[in-house]
C-alpha positions as a Markdown table, in Angstrom:
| # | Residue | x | y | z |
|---|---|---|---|---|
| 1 | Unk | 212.7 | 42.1 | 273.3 |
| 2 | Unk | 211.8 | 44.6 | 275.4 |
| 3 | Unk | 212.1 | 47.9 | 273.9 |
| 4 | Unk | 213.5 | 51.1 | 275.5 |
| 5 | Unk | 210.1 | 53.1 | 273.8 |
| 6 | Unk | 207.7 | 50.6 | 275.7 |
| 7 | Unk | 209.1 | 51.0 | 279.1 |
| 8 | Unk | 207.6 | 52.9 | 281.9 |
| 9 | Unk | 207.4 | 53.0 | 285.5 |
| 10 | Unk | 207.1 | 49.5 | 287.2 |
| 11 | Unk | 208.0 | 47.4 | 284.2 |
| 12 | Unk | 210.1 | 44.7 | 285.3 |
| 13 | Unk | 212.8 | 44.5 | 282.9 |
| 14 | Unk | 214.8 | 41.2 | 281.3 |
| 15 | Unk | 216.6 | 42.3 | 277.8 |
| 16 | Unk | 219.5 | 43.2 | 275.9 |
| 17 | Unk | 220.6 | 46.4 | 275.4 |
| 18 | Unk | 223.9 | 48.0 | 273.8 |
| 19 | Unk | 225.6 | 49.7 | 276.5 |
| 20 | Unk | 226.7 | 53.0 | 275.2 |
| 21 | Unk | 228.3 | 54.3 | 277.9 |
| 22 | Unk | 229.6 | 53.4 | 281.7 |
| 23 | Unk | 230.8 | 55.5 | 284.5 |
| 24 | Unk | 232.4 | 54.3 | 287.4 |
| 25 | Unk | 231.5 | 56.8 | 290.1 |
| 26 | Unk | 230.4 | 57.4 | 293.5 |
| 27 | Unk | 227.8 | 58.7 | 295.3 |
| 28 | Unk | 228.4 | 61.4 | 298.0 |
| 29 | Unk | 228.3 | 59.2 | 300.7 |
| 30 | Unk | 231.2 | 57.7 | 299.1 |
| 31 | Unk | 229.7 | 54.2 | 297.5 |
| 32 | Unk | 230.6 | 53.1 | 294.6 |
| 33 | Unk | 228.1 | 52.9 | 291.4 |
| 34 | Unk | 228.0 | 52.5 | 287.9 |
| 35 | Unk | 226.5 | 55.0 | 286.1 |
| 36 | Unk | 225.1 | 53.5 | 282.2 |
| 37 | Unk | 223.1 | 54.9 | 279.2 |
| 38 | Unk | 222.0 | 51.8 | 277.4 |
| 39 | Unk | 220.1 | 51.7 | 273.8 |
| 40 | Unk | 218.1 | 50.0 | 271.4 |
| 41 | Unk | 217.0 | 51.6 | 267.9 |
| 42 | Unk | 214.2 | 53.0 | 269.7 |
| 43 | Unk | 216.2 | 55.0 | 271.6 |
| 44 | Unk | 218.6 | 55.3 | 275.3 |
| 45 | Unk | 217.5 | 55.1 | 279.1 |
| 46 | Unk | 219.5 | 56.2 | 282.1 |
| 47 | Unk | 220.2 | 52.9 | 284.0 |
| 48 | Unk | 222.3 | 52.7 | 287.7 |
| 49 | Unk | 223.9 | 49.7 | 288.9 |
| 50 | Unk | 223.6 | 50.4 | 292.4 |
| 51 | Unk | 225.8 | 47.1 | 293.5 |
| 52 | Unk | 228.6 | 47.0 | 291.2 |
| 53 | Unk | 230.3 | 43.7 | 293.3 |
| 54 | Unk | 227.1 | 42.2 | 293.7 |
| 55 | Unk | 227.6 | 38.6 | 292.3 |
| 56 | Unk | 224.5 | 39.2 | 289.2 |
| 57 | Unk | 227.0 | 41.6 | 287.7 |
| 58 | Unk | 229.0 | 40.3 | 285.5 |
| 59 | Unk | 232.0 | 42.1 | 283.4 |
| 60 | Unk | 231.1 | 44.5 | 280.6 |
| 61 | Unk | 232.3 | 47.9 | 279.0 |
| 62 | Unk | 231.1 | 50.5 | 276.5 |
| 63 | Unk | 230.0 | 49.2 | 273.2 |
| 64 | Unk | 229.2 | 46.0 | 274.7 |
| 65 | Unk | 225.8 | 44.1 | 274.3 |
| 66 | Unk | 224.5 | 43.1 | 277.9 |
| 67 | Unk | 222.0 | 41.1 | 279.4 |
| 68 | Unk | 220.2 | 43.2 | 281.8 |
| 69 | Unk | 217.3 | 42.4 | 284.5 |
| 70 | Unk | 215.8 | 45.1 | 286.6 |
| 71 | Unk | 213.2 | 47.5 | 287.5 |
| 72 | Unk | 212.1 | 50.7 | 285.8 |
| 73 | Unk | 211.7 | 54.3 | 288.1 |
| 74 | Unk | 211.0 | 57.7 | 288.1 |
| 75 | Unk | 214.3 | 60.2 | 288.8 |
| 76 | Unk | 213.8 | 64.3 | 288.2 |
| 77 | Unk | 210.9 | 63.3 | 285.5 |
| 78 | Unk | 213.0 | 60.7 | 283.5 |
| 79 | Unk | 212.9 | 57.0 | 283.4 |
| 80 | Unk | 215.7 | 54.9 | 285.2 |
| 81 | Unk | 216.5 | 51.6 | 285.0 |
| 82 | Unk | 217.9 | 50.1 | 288.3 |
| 83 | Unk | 220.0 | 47.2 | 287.1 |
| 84 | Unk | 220.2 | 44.0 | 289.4 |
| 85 | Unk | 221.8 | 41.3 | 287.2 |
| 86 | Unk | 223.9 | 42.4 | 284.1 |
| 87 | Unk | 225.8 | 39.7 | 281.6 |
| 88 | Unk | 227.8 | 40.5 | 278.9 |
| 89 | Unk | 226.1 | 38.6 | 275.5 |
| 90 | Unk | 228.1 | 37.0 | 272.7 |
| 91 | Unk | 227.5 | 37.3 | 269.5 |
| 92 | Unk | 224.6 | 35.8 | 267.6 |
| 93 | Unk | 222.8 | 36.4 | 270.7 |
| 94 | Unk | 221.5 | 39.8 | 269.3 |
| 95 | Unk | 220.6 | 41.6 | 266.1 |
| 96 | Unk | 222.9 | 44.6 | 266.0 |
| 97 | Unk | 220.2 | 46.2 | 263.8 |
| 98 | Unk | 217.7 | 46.2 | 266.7 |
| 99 | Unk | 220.2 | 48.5 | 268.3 |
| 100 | Unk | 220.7 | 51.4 | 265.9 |
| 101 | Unk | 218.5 | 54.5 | 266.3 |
| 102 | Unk | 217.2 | 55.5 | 262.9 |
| 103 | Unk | 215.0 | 57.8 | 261.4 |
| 104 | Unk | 211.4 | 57.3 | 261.6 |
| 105 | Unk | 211.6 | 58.6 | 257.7 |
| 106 | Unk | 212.7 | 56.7 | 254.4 |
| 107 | Unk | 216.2 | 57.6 | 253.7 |
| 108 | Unk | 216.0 | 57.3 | 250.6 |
| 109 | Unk | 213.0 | 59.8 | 250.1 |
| 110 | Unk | 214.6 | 62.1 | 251.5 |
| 111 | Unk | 217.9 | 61.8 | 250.1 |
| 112 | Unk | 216.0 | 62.1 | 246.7 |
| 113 | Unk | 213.7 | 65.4 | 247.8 |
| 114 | Unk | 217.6 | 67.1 | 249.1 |
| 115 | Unk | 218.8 | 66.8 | 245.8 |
| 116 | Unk | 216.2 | 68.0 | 243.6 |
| 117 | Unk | 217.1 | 71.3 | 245.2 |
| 118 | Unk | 220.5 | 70.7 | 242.5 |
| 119 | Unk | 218.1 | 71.2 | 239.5 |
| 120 | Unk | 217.0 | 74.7 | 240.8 |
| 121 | Unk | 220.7 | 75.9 | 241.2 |
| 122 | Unk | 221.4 | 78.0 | 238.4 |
| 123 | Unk | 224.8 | 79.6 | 239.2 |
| 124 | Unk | 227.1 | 76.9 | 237.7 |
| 125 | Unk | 230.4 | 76.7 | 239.6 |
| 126 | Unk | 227.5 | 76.1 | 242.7 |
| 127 | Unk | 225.4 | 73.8 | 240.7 |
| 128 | Unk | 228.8 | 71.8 | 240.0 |
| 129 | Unk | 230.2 | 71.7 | 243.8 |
| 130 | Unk | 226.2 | 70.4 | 244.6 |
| 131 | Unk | 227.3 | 67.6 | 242.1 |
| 132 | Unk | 230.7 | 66.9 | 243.3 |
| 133 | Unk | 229.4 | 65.9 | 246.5 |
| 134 | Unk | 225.7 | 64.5 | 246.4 |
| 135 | Unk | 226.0 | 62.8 | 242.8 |
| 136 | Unk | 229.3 | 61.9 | 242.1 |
| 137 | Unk | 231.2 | 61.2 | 245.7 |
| 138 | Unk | 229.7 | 57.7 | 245.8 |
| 139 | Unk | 231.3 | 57.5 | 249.5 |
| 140 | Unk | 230.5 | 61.0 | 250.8 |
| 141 | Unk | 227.1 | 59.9 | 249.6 |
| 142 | Unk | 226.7 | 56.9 | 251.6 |
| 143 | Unk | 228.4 | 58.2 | 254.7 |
| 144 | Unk | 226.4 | 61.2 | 254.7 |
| 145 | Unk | 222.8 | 59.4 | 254.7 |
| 146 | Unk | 224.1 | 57.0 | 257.7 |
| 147 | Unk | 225.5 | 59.8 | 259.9 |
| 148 | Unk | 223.9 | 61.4 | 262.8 |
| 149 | Unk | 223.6 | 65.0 | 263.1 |
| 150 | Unk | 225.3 | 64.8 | 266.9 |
| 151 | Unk | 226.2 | 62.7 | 269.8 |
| 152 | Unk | 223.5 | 63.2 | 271.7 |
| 153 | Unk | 221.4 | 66.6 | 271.4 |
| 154 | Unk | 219.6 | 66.2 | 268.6 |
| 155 | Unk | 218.8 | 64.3 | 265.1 |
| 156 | Unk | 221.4 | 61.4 | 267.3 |
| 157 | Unk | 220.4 | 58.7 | 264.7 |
| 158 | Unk | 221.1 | 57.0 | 261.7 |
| 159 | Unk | 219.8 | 59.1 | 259.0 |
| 160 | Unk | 220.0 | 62.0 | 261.2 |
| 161 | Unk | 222.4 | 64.3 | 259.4 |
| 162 | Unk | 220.6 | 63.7 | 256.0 |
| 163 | Unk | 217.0 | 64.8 | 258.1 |
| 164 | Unk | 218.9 | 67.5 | 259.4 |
| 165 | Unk | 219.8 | 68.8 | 256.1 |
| 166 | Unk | 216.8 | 68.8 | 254.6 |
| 167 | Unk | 215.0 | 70.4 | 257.5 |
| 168 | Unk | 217.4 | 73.2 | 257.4 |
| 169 | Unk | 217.7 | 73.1 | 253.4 |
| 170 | Unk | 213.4 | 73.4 | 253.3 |
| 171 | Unk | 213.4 | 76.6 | 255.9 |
| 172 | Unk | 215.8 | 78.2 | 253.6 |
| 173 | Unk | 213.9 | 77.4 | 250.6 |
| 174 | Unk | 210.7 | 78.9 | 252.4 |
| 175 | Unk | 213.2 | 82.0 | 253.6 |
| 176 | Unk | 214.1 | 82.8 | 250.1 |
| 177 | Unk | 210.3 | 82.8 | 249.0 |
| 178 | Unk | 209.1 | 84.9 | 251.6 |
| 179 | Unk | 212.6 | 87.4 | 251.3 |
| 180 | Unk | 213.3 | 87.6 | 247.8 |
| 181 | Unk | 216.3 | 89.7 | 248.7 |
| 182 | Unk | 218.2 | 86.7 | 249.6 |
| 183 | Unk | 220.3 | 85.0 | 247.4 |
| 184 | Unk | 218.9 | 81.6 | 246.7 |
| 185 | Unk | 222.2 | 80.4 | 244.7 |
| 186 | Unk | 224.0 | 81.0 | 247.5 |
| 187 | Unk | 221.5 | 79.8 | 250.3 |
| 188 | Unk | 220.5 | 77.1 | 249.2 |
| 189 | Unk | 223.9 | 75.1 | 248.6 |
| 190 | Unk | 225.0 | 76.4 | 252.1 |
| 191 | Unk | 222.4 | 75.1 | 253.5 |
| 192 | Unk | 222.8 | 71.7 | 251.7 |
| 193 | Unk | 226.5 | 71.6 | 252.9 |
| 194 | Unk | 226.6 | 73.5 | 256.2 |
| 195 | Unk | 227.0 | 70.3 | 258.2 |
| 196 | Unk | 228.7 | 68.0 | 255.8 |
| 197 | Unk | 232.0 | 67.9 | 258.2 |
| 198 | Unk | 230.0 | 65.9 | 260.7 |
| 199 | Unk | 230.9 | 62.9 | 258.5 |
| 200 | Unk | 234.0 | 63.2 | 259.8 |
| 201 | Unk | 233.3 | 64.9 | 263.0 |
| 202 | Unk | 231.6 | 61.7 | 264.2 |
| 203 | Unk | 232.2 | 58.0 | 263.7 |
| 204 | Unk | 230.0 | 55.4 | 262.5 |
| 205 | Unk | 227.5 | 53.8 | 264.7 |
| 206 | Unk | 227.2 | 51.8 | 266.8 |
| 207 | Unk | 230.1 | 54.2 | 268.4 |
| 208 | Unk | 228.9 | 57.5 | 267.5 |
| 209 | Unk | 231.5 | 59.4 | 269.2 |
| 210 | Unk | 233.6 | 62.3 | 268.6 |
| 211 | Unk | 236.5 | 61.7 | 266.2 |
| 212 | Unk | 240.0 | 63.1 | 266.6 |
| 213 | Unk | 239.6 | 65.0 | 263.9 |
| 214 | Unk | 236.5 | 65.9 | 265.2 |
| 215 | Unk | 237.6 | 67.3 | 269.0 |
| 216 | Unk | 241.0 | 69.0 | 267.7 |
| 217 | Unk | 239.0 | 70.3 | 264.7 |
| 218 | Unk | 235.3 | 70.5 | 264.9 |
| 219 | Unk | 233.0 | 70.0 | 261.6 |
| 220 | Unk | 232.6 | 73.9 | 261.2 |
| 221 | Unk | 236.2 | 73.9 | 260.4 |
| 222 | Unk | 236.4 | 70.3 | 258.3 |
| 223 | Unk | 233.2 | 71.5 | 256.2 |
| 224 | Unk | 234.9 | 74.3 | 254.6 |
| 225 | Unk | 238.1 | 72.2 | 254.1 |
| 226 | Unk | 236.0 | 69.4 | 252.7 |
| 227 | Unk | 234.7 | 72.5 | 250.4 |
| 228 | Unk | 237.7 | 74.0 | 249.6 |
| 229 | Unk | 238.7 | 70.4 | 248.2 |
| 230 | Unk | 236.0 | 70.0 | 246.0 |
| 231 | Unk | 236.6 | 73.8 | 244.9 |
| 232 | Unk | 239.8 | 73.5 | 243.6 |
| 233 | Unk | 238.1 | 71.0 | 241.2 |
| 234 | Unk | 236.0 | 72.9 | 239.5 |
| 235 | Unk | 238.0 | 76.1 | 237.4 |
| 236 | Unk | 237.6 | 79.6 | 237.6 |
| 237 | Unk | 235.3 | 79.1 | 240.8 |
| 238 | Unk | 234.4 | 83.0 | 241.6 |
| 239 | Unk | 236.5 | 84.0 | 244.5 |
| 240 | Unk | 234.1 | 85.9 | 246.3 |
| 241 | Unk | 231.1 | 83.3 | 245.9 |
| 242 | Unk | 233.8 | 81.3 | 247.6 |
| 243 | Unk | 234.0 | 83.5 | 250.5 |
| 244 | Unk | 230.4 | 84.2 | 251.0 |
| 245 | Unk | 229.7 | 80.5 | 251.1 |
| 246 | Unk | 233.3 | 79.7 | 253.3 |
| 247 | Unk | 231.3 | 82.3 | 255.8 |
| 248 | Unk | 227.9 | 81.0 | 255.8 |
| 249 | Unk | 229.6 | 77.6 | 256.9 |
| 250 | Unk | 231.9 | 78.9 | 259.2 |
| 251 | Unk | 229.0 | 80.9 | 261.0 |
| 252 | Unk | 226.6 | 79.0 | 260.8 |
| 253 | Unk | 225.9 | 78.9 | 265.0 |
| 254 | Unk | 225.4 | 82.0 | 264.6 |
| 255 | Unk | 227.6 | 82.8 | 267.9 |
| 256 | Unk | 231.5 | 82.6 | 269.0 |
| 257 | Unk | 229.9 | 81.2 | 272.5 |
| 258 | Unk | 228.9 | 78.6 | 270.3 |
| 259 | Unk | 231.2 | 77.5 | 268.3 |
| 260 | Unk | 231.3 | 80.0 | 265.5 |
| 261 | Unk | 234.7 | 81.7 | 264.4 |
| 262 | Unk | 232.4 | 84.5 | 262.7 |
| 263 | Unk | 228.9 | 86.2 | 263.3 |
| 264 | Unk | 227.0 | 86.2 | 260.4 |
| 265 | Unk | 227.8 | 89.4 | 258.4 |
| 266 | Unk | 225.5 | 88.8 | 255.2 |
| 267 | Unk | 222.0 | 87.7 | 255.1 |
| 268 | Unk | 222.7 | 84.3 | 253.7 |
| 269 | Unk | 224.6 | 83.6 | 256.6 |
| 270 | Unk | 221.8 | 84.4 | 259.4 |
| 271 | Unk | 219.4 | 83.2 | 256.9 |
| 272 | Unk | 221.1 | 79.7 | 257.3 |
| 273 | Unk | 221.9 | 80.5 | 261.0 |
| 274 | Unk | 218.1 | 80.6 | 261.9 |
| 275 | Unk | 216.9 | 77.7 | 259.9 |
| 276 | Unk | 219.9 | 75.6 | 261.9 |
| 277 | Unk | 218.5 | 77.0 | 265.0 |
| 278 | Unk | 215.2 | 76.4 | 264.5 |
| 279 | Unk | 215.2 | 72.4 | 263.2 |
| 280 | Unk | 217.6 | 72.0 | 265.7 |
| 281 | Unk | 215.5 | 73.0 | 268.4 |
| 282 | Unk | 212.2 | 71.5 | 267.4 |
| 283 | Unk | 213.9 | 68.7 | 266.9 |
| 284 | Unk | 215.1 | 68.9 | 270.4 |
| 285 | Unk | 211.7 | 69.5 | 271.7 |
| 286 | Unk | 210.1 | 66.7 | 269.9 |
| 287 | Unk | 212.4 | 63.9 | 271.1 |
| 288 | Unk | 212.0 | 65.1 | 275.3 |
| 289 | Unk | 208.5 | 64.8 | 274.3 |
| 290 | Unk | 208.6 | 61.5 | 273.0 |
| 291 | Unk | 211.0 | 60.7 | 275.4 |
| 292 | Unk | 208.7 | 61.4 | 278.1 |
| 293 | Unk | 206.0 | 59.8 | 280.0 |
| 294 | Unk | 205.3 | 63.0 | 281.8 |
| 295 | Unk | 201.4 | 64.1 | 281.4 |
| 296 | Unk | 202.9 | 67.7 | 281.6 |
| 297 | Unk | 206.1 | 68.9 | 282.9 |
| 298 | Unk | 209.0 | 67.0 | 281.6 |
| 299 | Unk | 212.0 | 68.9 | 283.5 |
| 300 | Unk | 214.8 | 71.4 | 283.4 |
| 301 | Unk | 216.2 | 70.9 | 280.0 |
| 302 | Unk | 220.0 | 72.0 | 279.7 |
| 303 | Unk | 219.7 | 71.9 | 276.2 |
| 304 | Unk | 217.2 | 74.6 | 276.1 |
| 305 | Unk | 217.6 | 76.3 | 279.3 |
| 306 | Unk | 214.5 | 75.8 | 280.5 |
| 307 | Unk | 211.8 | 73.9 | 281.8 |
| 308 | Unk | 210.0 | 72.1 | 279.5 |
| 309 | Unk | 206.1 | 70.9 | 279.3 |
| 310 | Unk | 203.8 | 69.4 | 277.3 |
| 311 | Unk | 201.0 | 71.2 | 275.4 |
| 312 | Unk | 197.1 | 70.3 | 276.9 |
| 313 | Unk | 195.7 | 70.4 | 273.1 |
């Protein structure tokens, strides 16, 4: 198997992929073409059938594992694969594992070095919701550590949303040391929970798409619902504890442009805000780099809103 990692510029190109998307579109000159992302657990490429009737092409749709010849090019600094023969595989001709993107680190390690942040929680309604969800929600559990942390931008992988986490739940922990002002018994479990509505925001791979709970709702919005249902579990939960971490989660963007329905008004909240912001983005950096076979400038990033290059050192 040829893997979507290994490729570069002039490899000739005879493997199965998992087509994760197709477009029928056209060009400007009015010809038809379809228009694919394909992936392996290594991660997606760009690919263009550029003769949809052509007789090579067989039938195939998203979510399908295809047989794909072709050649390997450079468009606006990112690899495309210009398909010439494509066949839709049956199954036993692939390992669906070889297919899902997951995280280079052991989920399990760091599944273990999220919740040991529990043991330092000493407020204990807080302590108690920690538990609720990452010790005794068997299902949460295991739906959380397979999730991605989005579709596409960043952490897209199995694992994802638990690496997420922990990068945001570590920069907190650092913030708290180095601001004693903030209130780690309040930081830390928002941290630890600000994304957990992606479980539900997202379906399972190989699909990875957007839920309908997830495009009428959004996991802002289904992360305090999921809290407010472990809440009502625990008694005499103090109601303004409640709303301080309700408002962490709900601004945790840190904008309304994107996606917030509050600004952070405590320091908690931008506390959490920044550490989101910042794994986020490294993470977004990090991938385009390793994406890239670029020896410098990789491209206009949307993403970031700039153009992005590599370091010399």
């Amino acid at each position: 198997m040829q893997f979507i990692e290994t490729l570069s510029e002039g490899t000739n190109v005879h493997s199965i992929y998992l087509c994760k998307k197709k477009q029928e579109l056209k060009t400007k000159a009015g010809k038809a073409y379809d228009s694919l992302t394909l992936q392996d657990k290594t991660g997606t490429i760009d690919a263009k059938i550029w003769e949809p009737g052509n007789m090579g092409i067989g039938e195939f749709d998203n979510l399908d594992y295809v047989d794909i010849t072709g050649g390997i090019t450079v468009f606006q600094g990112q690899l495309q694969l210009n398909v010439t023969r494509a066949r839709r595989c049956h199954e036993g001709e692939y390992v669906p594992a070889d297919y899902l993107p997951v995280s280079e680190k052991s989920i399990d390690e760091m599944f273990a070095e999220l919740t040991k942040y529990i043991d330092q929680i000493e407020e204990p309604h807080m302590k108690k919701l920690l538990q609720l969800f990452f010790v005794e929600d068997k299902d949460f559990v295991s739906n959380f550590c397979s999730s991605s942390a989005a579709k596409m931008i960043h952490h897209g992988f199995v694992g994802g949303l638990l690496e997420h986490t922990l990068g945001v739940t570590n920069l907190c922990y650092y913030y708290c040391k180095a601001y004693p002002t903030l209130k780690r018994d309040l930081l830390i479990p928002a941290a630890m929970l600000h994304d957990i509505g992606k479980t539900r925001e997202l379906s399972a791979f190989p699909k990875n798409d957007y839920t309908e709970e997830g495009q009428f709702i959004g996991h802002i919005v289904i992360g305090v619902e999921m809290i407010d249902d472990k809440m009502r579990e625990i008694p005499d939960f103090p109601p303004i504890l409640a709303t301080e971490l309700r408002h962490c989660i709900l601004s945790h963007h840190g904008e309304l442009d994107y996606g917030s329905p509050k600004v952070p008004a405590i320091m908690e909240a931008a506390a959490l805000n920044f550490a989101d912001n910042t794994d986020a983005r490294m993470e977004i950096f990090k991938e385009l780099i390793n994406g890239s076979n670029q020896p410098d400038w990789i491209g206009y990033q949307n993403g970031l809103a700039t153009n992005v290059r590599k370091t010399e050192i």
